[in-house]
SEFI-252680 format. One record per residue (C-alpha): x, y, z; residue number from 1. Coordinates in nm, 3 decimals. Layout:
! SEFI-252680
+---------+---------+---------+-----+
!       x !       y !       z ! pos !
+---------+---------+---------+-----+
!       X !       Y !       Z ! NUM !
...
+---------+---------+---------+-----+
***
This chain:
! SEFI-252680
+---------+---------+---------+-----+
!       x !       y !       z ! pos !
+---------+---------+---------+-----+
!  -9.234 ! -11.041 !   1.406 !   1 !
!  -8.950 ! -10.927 !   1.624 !   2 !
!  -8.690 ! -11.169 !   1.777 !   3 !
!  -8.718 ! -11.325 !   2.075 !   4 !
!  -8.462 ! -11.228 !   2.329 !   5 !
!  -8.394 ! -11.505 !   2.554 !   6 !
!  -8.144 ! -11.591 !   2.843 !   7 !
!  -7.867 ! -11.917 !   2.817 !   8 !
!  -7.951 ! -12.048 !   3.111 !   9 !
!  -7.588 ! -12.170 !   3.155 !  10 !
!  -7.440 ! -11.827 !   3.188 !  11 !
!  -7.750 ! -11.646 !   3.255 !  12 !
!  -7.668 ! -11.360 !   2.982 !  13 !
!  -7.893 ! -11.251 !   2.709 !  14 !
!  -7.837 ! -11.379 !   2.360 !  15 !
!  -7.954 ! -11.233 !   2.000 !  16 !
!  -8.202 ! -11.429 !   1.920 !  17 !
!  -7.962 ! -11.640 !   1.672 !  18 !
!  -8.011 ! -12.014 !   1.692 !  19 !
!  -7.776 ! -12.204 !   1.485 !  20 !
!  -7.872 ! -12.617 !   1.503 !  21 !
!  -7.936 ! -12.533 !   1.942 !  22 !
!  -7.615 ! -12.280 !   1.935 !  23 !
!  -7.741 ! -12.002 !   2.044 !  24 !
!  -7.524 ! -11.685 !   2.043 !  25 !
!  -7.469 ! -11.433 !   2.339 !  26 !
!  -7.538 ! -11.070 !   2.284 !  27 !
!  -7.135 ! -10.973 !   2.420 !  28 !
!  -7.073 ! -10.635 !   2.300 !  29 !
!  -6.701 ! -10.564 !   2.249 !  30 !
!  -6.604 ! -10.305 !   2.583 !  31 !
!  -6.610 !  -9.955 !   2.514 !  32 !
!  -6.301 !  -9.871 !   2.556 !  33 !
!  -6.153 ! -10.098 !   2.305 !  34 !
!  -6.435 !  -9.993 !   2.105 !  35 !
!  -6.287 !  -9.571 !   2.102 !  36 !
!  -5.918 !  -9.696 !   2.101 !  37 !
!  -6.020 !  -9.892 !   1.787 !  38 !
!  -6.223 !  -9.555 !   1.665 !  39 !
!  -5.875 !  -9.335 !   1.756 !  40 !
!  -5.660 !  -9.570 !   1.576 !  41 !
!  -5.891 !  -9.519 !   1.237 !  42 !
!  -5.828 !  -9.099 !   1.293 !  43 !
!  -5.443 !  -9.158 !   1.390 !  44 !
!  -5.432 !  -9.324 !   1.046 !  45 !
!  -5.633 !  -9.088 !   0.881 !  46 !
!  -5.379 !  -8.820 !   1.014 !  47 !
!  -5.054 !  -8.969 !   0.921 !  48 !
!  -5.197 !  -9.038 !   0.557 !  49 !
!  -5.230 !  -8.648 !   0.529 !  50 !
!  -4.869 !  -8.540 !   0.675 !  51 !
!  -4.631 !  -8.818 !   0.548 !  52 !
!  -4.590 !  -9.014 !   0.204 !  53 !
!  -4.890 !  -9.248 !   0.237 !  54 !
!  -5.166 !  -9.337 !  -0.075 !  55 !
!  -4.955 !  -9.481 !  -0.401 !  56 !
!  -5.106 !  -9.436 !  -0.713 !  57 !
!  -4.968 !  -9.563 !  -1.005 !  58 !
!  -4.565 !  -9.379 !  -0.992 !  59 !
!  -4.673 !  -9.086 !  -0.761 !  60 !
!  -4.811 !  -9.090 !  -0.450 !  61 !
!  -4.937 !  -8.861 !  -0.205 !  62 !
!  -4.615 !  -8.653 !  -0.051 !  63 !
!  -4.775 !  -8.527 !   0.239 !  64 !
!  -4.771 !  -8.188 !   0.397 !  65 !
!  -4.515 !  -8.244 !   0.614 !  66 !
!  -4.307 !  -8.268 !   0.333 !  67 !
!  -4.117 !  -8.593 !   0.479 !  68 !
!  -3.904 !  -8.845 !   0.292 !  69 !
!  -3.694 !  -9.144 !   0.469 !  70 !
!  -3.386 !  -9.046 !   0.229 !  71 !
!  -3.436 !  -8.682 !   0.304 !  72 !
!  -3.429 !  -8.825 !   0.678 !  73 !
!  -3.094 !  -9.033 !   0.641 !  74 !
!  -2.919 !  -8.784 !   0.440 !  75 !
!  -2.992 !  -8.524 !   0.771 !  76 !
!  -2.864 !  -8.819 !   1.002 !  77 !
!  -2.542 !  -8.874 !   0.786 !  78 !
!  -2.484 !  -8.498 !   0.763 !  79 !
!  -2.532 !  -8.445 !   1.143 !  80 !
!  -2.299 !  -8.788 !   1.137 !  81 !
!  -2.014 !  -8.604 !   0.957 !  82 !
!  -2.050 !  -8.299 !   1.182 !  83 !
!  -2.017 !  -8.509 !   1.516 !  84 !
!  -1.713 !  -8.739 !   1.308 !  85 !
!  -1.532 !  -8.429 !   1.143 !  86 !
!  -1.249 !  -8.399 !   1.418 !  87 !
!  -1.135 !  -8.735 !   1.422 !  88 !
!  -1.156 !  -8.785 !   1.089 !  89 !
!  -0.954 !  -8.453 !   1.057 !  90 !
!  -0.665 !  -8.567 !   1.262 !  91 !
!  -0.659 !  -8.935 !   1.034 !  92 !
!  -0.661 !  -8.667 !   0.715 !  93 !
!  -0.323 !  -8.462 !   0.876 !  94 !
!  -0.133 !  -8.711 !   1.048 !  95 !
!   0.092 !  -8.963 !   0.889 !  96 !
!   0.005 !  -9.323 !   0.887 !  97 !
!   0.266 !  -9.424 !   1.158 !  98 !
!   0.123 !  -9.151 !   1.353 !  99 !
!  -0.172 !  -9.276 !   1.361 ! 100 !
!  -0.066 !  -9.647 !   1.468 ! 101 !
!   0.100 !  -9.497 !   1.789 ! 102 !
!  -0.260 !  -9.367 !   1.887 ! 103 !
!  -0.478 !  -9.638 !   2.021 ! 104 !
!  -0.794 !  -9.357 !   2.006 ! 105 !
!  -0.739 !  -9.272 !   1.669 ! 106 !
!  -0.620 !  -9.586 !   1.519 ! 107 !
!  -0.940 !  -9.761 !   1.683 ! 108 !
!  -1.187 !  -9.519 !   1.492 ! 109 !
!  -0.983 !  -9.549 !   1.184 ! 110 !
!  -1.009 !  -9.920 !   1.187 ! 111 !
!  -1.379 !  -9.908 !   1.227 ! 112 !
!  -1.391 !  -9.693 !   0.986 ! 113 !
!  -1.205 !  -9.925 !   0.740 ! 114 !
!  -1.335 ! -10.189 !   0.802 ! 115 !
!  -1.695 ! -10.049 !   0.721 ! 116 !
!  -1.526 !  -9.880 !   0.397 ! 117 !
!  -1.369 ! -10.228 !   0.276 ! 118 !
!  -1.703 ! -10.387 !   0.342 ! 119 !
!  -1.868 ! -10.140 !   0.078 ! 120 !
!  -1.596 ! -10.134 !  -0.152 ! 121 !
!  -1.368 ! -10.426 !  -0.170 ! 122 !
!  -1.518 ! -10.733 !  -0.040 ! 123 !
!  -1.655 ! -10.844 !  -0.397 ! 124 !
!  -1.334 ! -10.873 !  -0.470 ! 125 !
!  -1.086 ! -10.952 !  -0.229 ! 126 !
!  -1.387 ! -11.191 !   0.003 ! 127 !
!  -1.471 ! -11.102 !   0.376 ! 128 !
!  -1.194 ! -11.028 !   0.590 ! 129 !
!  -0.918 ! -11.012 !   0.242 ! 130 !
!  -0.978 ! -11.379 !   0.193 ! 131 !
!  -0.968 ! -11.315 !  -0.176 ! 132 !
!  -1.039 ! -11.563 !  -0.438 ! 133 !
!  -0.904 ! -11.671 !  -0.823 ! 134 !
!  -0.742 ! -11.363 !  -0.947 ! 135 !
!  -0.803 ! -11.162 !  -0.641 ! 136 !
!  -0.568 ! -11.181 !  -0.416 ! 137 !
!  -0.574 ! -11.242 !  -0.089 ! 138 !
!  -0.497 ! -10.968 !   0.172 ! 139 !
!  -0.440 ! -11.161 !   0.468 ! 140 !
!  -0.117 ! -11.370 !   0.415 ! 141 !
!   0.234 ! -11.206 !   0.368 ! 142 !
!   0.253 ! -11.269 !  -0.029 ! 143 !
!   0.223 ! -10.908 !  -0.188 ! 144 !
!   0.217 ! -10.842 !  -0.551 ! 145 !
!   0.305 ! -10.448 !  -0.470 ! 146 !
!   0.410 ! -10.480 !  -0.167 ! 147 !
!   0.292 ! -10.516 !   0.183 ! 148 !
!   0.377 ! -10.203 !   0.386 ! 149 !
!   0.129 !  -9.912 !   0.502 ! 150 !
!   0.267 !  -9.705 !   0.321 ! 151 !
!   0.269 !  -9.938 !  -0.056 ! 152 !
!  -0.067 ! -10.048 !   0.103 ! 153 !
!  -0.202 !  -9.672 !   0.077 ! 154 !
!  -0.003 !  -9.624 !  -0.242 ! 155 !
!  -0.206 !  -9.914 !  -0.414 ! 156 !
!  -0.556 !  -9.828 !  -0.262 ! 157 !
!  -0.536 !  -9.450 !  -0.402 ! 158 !
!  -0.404 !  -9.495 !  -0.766 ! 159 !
!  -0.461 !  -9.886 !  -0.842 ! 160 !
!  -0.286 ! -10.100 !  -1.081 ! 161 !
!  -0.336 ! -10.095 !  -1.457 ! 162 !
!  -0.624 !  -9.817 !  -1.383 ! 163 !
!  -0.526 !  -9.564 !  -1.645 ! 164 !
!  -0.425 !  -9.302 !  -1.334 ! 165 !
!  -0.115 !  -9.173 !  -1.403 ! 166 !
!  -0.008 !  -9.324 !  -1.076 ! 167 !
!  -0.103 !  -9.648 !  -1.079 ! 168 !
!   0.151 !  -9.945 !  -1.060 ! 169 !
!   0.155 ! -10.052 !  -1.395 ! 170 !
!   0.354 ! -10.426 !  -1.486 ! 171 !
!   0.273 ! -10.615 !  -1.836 ! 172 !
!   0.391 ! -11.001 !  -1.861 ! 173 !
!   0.476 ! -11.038 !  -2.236 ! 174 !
!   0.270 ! -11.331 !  -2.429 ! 175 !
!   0.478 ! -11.550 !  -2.455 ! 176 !
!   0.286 ! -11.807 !  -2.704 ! 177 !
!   0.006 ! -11.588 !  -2.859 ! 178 !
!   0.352 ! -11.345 !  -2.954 ! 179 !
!   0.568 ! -11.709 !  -3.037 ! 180 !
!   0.805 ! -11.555 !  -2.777 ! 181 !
!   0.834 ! -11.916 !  -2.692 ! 182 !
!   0.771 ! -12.242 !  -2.905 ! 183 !
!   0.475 ! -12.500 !  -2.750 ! 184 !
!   0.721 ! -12.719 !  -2.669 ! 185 !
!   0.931 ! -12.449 !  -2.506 ! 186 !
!   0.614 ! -12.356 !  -2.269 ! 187 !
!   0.565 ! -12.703 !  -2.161 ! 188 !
!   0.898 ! -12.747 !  -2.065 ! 189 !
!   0.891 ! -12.352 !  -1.844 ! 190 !
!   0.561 ! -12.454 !  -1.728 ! 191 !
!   0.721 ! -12.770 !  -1.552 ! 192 !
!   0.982 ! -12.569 !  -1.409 ! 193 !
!   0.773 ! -12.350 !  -1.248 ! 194 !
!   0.529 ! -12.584 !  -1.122 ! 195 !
!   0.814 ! -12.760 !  -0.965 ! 196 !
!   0.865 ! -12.395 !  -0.811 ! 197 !
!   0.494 ! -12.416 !  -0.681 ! 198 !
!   0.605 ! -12.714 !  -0.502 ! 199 !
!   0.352 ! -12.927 !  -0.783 ! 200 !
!   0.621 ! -13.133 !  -0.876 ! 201 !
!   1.012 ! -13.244 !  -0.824 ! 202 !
!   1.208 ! -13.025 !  -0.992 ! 203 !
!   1.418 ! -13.296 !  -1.148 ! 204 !
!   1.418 ! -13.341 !  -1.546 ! 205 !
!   1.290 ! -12.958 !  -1.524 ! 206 !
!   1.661 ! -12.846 !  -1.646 ! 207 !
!   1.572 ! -12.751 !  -2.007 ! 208 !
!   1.259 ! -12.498 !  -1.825 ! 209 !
!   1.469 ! -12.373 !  -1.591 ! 210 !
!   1.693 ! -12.260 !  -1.891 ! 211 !
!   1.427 ! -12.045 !  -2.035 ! 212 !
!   1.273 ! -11.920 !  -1.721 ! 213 !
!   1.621 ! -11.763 !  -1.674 ! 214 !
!   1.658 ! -11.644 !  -2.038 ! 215 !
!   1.255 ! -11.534 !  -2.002 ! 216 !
!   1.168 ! -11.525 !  -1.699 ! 217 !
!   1.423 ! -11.457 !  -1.395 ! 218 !
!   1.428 ! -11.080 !  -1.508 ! 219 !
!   1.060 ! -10.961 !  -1.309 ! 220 !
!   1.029 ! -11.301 !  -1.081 ! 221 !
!   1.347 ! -11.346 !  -0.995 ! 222 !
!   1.652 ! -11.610 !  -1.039 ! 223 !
!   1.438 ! -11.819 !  -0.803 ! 224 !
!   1.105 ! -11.726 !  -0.843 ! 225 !
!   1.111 ! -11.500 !  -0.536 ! 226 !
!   0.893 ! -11.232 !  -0.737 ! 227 !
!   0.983 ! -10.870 !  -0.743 ! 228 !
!   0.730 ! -10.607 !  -0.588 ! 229 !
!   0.896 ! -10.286 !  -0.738 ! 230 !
!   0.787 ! -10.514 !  -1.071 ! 231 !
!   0.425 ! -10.632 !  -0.944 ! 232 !
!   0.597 ! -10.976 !  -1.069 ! 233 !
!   0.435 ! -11.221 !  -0.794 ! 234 !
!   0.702 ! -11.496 !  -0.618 ! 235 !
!   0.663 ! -11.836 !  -0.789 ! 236 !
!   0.797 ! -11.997 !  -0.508 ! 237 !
!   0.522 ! -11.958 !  -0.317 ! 238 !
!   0.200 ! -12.162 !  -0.203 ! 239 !
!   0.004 ! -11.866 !  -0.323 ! 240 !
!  -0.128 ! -11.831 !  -0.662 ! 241 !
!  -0.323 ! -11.523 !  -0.819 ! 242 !
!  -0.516 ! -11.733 !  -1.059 ! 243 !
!  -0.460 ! -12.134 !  -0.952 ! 244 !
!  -0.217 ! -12.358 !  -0.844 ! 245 !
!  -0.237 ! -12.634 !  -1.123 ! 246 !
!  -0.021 ! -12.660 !  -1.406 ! 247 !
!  -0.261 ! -12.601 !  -1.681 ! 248 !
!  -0.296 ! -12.269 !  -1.514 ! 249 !
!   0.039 ! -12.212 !  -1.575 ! 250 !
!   0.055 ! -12.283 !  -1.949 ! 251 !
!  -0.248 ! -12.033 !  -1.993 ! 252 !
!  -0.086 ! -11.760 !  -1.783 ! 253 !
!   0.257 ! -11.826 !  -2.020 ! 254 !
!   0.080 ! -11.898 !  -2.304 ! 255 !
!  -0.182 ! -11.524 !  -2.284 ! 256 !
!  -0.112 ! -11.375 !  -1.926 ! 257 !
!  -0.414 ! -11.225 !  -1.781 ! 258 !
!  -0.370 ! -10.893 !  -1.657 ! 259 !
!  -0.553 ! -10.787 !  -1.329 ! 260 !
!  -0.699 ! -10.443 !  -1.314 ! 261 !
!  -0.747 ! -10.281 !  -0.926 ! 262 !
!  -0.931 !  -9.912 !  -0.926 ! 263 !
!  -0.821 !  -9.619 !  -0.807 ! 264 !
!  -0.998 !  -9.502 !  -0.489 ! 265 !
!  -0.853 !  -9.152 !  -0.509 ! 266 !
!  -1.122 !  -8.909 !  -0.658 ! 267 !
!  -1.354 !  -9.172 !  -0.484 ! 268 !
!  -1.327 !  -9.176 !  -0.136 ! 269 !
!  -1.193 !  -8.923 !   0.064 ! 270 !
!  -0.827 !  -8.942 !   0.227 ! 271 !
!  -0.944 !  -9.004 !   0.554 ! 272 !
!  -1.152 !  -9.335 !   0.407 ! 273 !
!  -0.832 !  -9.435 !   0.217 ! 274 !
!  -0.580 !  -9.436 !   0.515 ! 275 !
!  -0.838 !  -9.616 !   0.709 ! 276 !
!  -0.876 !  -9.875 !   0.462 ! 277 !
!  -0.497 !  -9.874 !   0.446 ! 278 !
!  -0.461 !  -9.956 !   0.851 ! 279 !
!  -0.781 ! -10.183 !   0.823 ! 280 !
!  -0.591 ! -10.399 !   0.534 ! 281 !
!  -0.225 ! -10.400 !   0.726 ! 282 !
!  -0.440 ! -10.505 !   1.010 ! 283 !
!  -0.568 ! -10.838 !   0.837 ! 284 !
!  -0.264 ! -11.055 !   0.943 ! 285 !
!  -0.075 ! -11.019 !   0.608 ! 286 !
!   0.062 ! -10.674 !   0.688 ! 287 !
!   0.479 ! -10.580 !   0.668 ! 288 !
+---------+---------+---------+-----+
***
């Protein structure tokens, strides 16, 4: 027996016949035109599925006749990028790096371009903006291992230290206890010297260490700790520390130095890249 189609007699609109405990529901088709955009959406689907990457299954998936791929896609942008970035990045290749601090244009792209280079390749190192951290050091104060200047800057960025390019800077700090260069007691007594040179301590009783520091030490960091950059020996005198600033840091780096290794970018990046990183890092507050 077929349903019997009433009216709600509070809105005067038929309903289905559907009683649910005195609800009774209104027959309120959805409108027709959201009804066909739903029905176009289902065949604008159906359309992209057959001309892009769409349906996985399993470790393929349907390519599409199109023939599309998002890294196809980026590697056309970053070509088309090159093309459009190729005369600038020409002039940063020719010119000289104090050439290219006298040009605000060309300086200003080369900075950008730096500073999106370092932020690829050197901040797990050396921290955001050159902060650095234990054993890396910083590249925002004035206390260089190599030196400071564009130009040692660029030097150290291309060929590294202790890289195995011919190039590289190259320093090696003997080992002094695991060799028995030095006695225990003999470390104990440079290590107080120079931790009076970090300013950890007063530097009196520290006579007998600064004996041996001279004998041992005053040859790559200097009579007074001031370092010696044509050395890579870091200043001692100094508030900055490569690997701490306590004094059982010191022992260890007497005792069995560790030696920091810094890759060479050259062969990796482009020249361009590298003299922009080189500006980008002089431009961090610690430059010479």
């Amino acid at each position: 027996m077929p349903t019997k189609i009433e009216k709600d007699l509070l809105t005067g609109k038929e309903t289905t016949g559907h009683d649910w405990d005195g609800v009774r529901e209104l027959n309120t088709p959805l409108p027709r035109w959201w009804l066909y955009v739903w029905l176009a959406t289902i065949a604008w689907a159906a359309v992209i599925c057959v001309l892009y990457p769409a349906i996985p299954l399993g470790t393929w998936h349907t390519p599409g006749t199109l023939g599309y791929t998002s890294r196809g896609a980026l590697d056309q942008e970053l070509k088309q990028l090159q093309v459009e970035r190729a005369p600038i990045f020409d002039r940063i290749k020719a010119e000289s790096l104090a050439d290219i601090q006298k040009d605000p244009g060309v300086l200003a792209v080369a900075l950008v371009a730096g500073k999106s280079a370092f932020a690829n390749n050197c901040v797990p190192c050396h921290g955001s903006g050159g902060s650095g951290r234990t054993g890396f050091p910083s590249l925002a104060d004035d206390v260089w291992i190599w030196g400071g200047t564009l130009d040692q800057i660029h030097q150290t960025i291309s060929f590294g230290a202790r890289s195995g390019n011919p190039n590289a800077h190259v320093s090696d700090m003997p080992h002094f206890g695991a060799d028995k260069i030095l006695k225990p007691a003999e470390i104990q007594a440079v290590a107080d010297y120079v931790w009076a040179l970090y300013g950890g301590r007063s530097r009196e009783g520290t006579e007998p260490g600064a004996a041996l520091f001279t004998d041992n030490c005053a040859a790559c960091h200097g009579d007074k700790g001031q370092g010696n950059q044509d050395l890579g020996a870091p200043p001692l005198a100094s508030a900055t520390h490569l690997y701490g600033n306590d004094r059982d840091t010191i022992v260890r780096q007497i005792t069995l130095p560790r030696q920091g290794m810094m890759p060479a970018w050259a062969g990796r990046l482009d020249e361009a890249t590298i003299k922009s990183l080189a500006l980008y890092v002089h431009s961090l507050g610690g430059g010479q």
